[in-house]
GUKOLNU-675445 format. One record per residue (C-alpha): residue in one letter; y, z, x; residue number from 1. Coordinates in pm, 1 decimal. Each point is the difference from the previous one (the first is absolute). Example, Ala and Ser with C-alpha at 12.3 -4.5 7.8 and 13.67 -1.06 7.14 Angstrom:
BEGIN
(A; (-450.0; 780.0; 1230.0); 1),
(S; (344.0; -66.0; 137.0); 2),
! end
This chain:
BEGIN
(X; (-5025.9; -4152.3; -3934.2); 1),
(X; (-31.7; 118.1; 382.1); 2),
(X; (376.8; -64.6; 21.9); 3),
(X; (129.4; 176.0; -285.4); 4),
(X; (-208.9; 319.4; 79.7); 5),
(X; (134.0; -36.2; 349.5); 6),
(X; (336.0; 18.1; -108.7); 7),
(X; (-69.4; 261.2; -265.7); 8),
(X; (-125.6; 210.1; 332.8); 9),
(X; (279.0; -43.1; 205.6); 10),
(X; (218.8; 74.3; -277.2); 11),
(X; (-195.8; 346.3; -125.2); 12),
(X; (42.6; 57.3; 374.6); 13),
(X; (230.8; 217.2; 198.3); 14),
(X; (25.2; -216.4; 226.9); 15),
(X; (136.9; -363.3; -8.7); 16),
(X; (-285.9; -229.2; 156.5); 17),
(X; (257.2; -178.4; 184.9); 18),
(X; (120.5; 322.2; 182.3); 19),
(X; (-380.4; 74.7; 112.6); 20),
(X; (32.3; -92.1; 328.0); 21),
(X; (400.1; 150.5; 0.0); 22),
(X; (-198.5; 312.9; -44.7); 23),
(X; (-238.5; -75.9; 264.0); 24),
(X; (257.3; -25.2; 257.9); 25),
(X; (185.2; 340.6; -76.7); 26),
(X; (-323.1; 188.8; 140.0); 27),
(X; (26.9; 211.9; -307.1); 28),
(X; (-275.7; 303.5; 23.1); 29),
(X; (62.1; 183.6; -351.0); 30),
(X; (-297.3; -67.1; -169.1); 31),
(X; (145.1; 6.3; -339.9); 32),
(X; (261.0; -259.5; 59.1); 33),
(X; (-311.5; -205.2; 109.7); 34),
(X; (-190.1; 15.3; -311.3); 35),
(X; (108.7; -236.2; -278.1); 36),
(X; (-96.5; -152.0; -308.7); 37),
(X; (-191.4; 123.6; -261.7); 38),
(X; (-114.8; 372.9; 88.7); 39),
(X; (277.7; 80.6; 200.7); 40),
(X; (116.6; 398.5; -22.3); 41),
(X; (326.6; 118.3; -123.9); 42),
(X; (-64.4; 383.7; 69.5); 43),
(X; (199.4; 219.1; 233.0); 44),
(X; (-177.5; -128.3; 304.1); 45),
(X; (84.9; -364.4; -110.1); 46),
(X; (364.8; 158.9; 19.5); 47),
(X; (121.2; 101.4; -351.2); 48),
(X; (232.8; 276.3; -47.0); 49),
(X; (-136.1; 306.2; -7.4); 50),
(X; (237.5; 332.0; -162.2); 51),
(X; (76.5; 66.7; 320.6); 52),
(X; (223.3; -336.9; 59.8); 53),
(X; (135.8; 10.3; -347.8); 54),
(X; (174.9; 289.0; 48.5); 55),
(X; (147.8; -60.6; 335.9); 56),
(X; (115.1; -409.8; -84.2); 57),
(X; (26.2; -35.1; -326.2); 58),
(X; (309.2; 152.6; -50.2); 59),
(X; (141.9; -246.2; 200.7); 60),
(X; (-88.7; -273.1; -190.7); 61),
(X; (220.9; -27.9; -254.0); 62),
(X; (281.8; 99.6; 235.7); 63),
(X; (-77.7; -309.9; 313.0); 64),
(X; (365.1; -134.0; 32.8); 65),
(X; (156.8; 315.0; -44.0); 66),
(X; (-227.5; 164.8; 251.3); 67),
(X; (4.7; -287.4; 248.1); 68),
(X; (407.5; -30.0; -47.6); 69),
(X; (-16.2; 382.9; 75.6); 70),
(X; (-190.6; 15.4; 274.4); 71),
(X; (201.2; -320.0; 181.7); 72),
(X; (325.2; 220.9; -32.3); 73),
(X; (-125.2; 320.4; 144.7); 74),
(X; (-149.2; -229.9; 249.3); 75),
(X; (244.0; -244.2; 78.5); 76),
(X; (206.6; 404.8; 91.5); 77),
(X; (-233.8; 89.4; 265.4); 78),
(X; (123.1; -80.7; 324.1); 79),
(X; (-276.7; -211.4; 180.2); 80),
(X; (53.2; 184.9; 354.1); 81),
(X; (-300.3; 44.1; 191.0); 82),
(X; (-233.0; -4.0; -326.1); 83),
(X; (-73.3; -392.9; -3.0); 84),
(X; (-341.8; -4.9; -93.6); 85),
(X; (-4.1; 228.0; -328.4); 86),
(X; (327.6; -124.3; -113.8); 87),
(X; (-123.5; -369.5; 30.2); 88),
(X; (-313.1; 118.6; -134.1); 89),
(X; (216.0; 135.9; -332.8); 90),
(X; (188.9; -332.4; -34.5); 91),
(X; (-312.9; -229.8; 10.2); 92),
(X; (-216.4; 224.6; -262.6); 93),
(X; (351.9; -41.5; -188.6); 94),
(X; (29.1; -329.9; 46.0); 95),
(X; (-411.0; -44.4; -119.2); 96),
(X; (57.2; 185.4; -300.6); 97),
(X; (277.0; -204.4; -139.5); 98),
(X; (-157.5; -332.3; 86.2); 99),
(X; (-346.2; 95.9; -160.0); 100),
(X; (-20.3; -133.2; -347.5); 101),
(X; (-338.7; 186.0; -87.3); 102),
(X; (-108.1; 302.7; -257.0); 103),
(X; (-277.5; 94.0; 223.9); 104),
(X; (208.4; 240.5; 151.5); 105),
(X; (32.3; -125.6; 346.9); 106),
(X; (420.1; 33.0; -82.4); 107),
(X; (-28.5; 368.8; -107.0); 108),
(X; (-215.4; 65.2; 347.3); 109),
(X; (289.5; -190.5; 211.3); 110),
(X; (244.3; 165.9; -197.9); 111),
(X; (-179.0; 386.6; 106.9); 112),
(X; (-54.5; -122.6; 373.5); 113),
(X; (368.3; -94.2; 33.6); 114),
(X; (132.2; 337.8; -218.9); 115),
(X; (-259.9; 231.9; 269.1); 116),
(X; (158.7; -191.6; 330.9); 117),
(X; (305.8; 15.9; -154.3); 118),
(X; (34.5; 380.9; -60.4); 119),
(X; (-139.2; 83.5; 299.5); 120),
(X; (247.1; -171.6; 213.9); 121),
(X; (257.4; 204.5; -227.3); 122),
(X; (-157.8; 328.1; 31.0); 123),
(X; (-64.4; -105.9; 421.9); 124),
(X; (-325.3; 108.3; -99.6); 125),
(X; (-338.5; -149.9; 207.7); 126),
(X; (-90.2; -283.6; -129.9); 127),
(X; (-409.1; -183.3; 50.6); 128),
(X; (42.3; -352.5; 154.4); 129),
(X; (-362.7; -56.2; -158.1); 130),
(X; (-49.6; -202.7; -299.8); 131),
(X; (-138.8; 158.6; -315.4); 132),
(X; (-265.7; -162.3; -210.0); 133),
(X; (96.0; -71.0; -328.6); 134),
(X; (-137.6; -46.0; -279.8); 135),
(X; (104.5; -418.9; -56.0); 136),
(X; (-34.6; -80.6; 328.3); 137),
(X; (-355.2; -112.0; 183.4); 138),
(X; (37.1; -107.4; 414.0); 139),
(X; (-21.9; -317.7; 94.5); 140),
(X; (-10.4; -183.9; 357.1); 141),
(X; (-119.0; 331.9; 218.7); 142),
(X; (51.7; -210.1; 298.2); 143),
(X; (417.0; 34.2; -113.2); 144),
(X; (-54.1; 363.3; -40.2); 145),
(X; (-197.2; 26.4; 304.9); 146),
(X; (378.6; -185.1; 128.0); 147),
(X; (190.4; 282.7; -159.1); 148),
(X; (-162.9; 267.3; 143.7); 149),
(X; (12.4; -163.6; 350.8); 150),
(X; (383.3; -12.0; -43.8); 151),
(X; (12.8; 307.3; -121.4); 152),
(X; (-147.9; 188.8; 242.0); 153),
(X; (167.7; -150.6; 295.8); 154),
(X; (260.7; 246.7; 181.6); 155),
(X; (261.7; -281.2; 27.4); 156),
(X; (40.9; -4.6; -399.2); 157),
(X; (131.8; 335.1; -16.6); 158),
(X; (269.4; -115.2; 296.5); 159),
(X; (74.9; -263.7; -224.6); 160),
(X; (192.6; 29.4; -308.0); 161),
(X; (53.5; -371.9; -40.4); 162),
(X; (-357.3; -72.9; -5.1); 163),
(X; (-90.8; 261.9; -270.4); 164),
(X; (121.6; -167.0; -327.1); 165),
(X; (-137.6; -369.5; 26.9); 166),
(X; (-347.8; 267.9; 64.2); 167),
(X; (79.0; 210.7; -331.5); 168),
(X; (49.2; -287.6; -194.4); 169),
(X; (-297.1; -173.3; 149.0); 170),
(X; (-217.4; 302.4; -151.1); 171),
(X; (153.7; -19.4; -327.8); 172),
(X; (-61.9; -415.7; -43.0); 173),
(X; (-345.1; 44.1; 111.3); 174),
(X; (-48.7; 327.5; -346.7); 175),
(X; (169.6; -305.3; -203.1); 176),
(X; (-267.5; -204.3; 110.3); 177),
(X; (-217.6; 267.2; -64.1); 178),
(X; (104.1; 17.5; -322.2); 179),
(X; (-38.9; -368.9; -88.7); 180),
(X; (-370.4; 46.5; 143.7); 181),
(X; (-51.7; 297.6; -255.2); 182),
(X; (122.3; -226.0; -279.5); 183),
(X; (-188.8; -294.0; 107.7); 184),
(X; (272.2; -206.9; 85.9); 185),
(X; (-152.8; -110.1; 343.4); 186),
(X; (202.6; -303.8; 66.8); 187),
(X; (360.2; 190.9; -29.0); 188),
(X; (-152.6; 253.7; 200.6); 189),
(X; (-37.6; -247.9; 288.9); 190),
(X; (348.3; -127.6; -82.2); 191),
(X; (140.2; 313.6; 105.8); 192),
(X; (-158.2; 14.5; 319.5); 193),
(X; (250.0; -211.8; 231.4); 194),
(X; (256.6; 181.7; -68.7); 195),
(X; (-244.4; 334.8; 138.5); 196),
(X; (-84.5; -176.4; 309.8); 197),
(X; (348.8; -86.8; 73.1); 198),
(X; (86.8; 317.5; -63.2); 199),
(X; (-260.4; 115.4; 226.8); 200),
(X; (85.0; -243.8; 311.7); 201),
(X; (368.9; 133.4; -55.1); 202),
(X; (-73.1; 368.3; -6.0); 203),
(X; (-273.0; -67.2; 368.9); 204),
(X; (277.1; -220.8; 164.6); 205),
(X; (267.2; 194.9; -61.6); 206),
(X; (-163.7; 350.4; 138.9); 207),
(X; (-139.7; -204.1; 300.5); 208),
(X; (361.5; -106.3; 29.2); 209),
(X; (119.7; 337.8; 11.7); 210),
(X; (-275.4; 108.2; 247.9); 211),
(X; (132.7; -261.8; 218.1); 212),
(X; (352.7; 154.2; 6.3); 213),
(X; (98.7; -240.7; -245.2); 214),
(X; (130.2; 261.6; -307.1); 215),
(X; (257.0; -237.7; -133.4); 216),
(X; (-277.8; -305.6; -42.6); 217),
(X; (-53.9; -185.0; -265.8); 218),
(X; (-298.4; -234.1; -24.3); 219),
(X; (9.8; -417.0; 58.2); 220),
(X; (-67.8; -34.5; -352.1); 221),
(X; (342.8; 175.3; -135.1); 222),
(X; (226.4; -118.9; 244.9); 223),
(X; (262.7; 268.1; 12.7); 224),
(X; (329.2; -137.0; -204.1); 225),
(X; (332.2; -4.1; 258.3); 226),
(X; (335.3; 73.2; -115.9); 227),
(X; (242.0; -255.5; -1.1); 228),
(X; (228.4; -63.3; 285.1); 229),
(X; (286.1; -10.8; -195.4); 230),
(X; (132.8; 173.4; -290.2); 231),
(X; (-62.6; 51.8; -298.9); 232),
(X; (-345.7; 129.0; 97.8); 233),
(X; (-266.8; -118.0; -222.6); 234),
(X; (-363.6; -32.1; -78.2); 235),
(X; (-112.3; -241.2; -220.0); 236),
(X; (-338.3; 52.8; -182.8); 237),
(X; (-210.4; -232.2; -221.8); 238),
(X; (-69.1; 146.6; -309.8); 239),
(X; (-358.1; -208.1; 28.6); 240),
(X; (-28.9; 217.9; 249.3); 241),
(X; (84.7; 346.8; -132.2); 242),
(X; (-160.2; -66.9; -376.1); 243),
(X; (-214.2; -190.2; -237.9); 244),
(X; (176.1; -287.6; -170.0); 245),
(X; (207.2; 171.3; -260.6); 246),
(X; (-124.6; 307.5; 112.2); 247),
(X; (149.4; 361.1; 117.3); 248),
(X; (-275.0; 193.9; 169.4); 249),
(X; (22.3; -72.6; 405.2); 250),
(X; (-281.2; -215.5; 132.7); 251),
(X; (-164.5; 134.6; 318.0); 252),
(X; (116.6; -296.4; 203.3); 253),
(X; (380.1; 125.8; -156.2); 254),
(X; (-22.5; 398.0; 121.8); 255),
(X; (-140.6; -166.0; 352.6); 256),
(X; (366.8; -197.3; 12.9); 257),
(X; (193.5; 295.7; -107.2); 258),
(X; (-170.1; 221.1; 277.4); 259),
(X; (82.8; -225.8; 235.6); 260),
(X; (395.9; 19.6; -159.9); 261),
(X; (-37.4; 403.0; 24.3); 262),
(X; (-77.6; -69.6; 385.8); 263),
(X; (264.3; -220.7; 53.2); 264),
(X; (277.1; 211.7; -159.9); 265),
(X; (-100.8; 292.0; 251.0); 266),
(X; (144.9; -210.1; 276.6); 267),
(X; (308.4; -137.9; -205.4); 268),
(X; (365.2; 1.9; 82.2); 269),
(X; (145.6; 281.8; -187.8); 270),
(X; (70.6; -36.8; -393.1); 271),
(X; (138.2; 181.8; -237.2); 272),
(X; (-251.1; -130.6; -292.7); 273),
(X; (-246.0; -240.6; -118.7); 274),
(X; (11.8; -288.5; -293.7); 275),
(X; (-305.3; -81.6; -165.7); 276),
(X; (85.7; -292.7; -225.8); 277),
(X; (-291.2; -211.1; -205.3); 278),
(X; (24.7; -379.2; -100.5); 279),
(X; (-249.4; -190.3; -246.5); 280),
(X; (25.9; -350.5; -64.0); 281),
(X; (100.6; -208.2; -223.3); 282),
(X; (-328.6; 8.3; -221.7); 283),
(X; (26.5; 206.5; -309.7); 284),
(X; (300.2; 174.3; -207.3); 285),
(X; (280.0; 199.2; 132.1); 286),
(X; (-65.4; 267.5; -76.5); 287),
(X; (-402.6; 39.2; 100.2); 288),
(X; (143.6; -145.7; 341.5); 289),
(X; (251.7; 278.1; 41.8); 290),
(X; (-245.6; 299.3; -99.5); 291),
(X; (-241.1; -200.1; 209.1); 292),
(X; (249.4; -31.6; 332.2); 293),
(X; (85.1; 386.1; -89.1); 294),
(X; (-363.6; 150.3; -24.6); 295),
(X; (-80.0; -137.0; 315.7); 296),
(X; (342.1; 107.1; 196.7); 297),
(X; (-57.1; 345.9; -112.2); 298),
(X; (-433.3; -27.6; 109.0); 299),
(X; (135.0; -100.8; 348.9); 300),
(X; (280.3; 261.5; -27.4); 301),
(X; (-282.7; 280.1; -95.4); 302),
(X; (-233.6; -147.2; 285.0); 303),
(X; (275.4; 31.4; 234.5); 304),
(X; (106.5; 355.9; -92.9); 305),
(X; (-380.2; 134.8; 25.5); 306),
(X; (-39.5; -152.7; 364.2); 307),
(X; (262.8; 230.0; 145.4); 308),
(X; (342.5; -219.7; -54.3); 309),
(X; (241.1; 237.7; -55.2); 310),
(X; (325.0; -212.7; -26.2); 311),
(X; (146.3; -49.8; -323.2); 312),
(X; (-123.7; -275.5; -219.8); 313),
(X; (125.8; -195.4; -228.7); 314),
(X; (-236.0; -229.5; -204.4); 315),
(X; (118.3; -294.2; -191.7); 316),
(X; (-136.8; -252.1; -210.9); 317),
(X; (165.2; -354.9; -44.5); 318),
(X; (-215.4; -199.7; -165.1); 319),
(X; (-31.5; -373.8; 56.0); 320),
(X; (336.8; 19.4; 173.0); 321),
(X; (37.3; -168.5; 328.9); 322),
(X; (-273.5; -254.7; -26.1); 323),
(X; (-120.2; -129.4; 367.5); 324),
(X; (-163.7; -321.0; -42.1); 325),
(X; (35.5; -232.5; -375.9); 326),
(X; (-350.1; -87.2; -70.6); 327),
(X; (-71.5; -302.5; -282.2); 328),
(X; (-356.1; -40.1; -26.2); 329),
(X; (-181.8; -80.1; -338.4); 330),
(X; (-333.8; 172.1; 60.3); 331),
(X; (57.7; 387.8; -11.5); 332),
(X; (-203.2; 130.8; 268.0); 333),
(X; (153.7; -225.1; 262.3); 334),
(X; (345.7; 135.7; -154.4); 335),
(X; (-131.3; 329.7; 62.5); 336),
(X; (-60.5; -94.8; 324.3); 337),
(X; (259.0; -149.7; 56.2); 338),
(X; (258.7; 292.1; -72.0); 339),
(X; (-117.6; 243.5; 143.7); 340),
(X; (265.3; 45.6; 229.1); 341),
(X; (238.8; 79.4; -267.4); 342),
(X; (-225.6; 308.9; -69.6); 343),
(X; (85.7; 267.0; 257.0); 344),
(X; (121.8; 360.6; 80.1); 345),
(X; (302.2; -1.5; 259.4); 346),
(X; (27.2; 361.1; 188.8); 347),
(X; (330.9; 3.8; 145.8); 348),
(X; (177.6; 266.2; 267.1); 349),
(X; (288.2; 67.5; -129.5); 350),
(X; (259.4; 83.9; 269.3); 351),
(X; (-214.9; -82.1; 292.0); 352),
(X; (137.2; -25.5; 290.4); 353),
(X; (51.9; -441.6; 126.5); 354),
! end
């Protein structure tokens, strides 16, 4: 009987008993994430909508892909120039609202955080480098903001365009993790927090590059990708790399390669225009594997565009054409594994000098 009323309680429960000590770790301080069980509020405090939220989100919600596909073009339009930070910042709420799954409404938050940034880098209007509190979103590991704000603050940042968006994006990952907290989900909420603290080490090495006279730097951990020596010059890039499997939105490790791309074409022998072609392999139909290969051309495309390439490009998808390696194993994760080289974008300068 003790066990079955111990399950019943961690099932009445907000909280997952598992992810107790998940929630431990985060440092969370809002009280009313903290209380679970039986008794637990669901007021205003406890963070239900109040009229006030309805009528600024709600519209928005049965409009996300719309809005989000919206807000990506009129983006993707705004040269980057010397606004790094708040266009990065734009791209990653973006990119949080269309991989949030939720009706909590985290997505319609992300969605009004990347539509503010957004308009005000249209209208060249002052934009707040602070980070709002929302509604769906509790903070978790202060020690990481405490980071932040240490990064923030420091003159060599503002010298240092590079070193603002890995920063931005940092900010934003650490609200998703927020969010997670807010929802109880404790144990993705520490899942996200790699990615912040690589983030974070990129942003601080990169400005303490710059301070050193090194503007161009990139750190040890993205070694910076050198053209060919020959022609036709090409990069190569894992799609394991860039997405999920079978996926289209860019994985932080993915924007990290195609900065370091960005960088490398500012040194390039002249060209008159890039190729963006994607490949899938062989696993699946024809037809999934060309819309696949095609999705992700044009996300890399788009990503390129919005980081200040301003030759013409030309994005491609080709399917499970031009398969690398032939792969024959029986169990399908090693397959996986095993072709992953046939899954790949190939950015090519097209009339660059040999």
């Amino acid at each position: 009987m003790k066990l079955q009323l111990t399950m019943l309680v961690c099932a009445l429960s907000l909280t997952a008993c598992a992810d107790r000590a998940a929630r431990e770790r985060l440092g969370i301080e809002d009280t009313s994430v903290l209380r679970t069980g039986i008794g637990a509020t669901q007021d205003e405090p406890a963070g239900a909508a109040n009229s006030q939220w309805l009528n600024a989100y709600a519209p928005i919600a049965n409009s996300r892909g719309a809005a989000i596909a919206s807000l990506q073009d009129r983006l993707n339009r705004v040269p980057v120039s010397s606004n790094r930070y708040f266009h990065a910042k734009a791209q990653c709420w973006l990119d949080a609202a269309q991989q949030a799954r939720d009706q909590w409404g985290f997505v319609e938050e992300a969605i009004g955080q990347a539509a503010m940034i957004t308009m005000g880098i249209e209208r060249d209007t002052p934009l707040s480098a602070a980070n709002p509190a929302l509604r769906t979103v509790s903070t978790v590991r202060p020690d990481l903001w405490a980071i932040v704000n240490a990064i923030k603050t420091d003159p060599a940042l503002a010298q240092c365009p590079q070193a603002q968006p890995p920063l931005a994006c940092a900010e934003v990952e650490l609200m998703q993790a927020g969010h997670d907290a807010w929802i109880r989900s404790f144990a993705n909420a520490e899942k996200r927090l790699p990615d912040v603290k690589d983030n974070l080490r990129k942003s601080a090495e990169t400005a303490l590059q710059c301070q050193q006279g090194m503007s161009a730097a990139v750190p040890a951990s993205v070694p910076a990708l050198a053209l060919p020596a020959s022609a036709p010059h090409t990069f190569t890039l894992r799609m394991d790399s860039l997405f999920r499997f079978n996926g289209t939105s860019l994985l932080p490790a993915g924007r990290r390669q195609l900065d370091s791309v960005v960088s490398a074409l500012e040194s390039a022998p002249a060209a008159h225009a890039l190729e963006v072609t994607g490949y899938a392999d062989r696993l699946g139909g024809a037809a999934h594997n060309q819309w696949l290969s095609m999705q992700r051309a044009q996300t890399v495309e788009q990503y390129l565009r919005a980081h200040g390439v301003t030759l013409p490009i030309a994005a491609r998808g080709r399917g499970s054409a031009n398969q690398r390696v032939e792969c024959h194993q029986t169990r399908q994760d090693a397959l996986v594994q095993c072709l992953a080289p046939n899954r790949r974008v190939e950015i090519e300068l097209v009339g660059a000098a040999s």
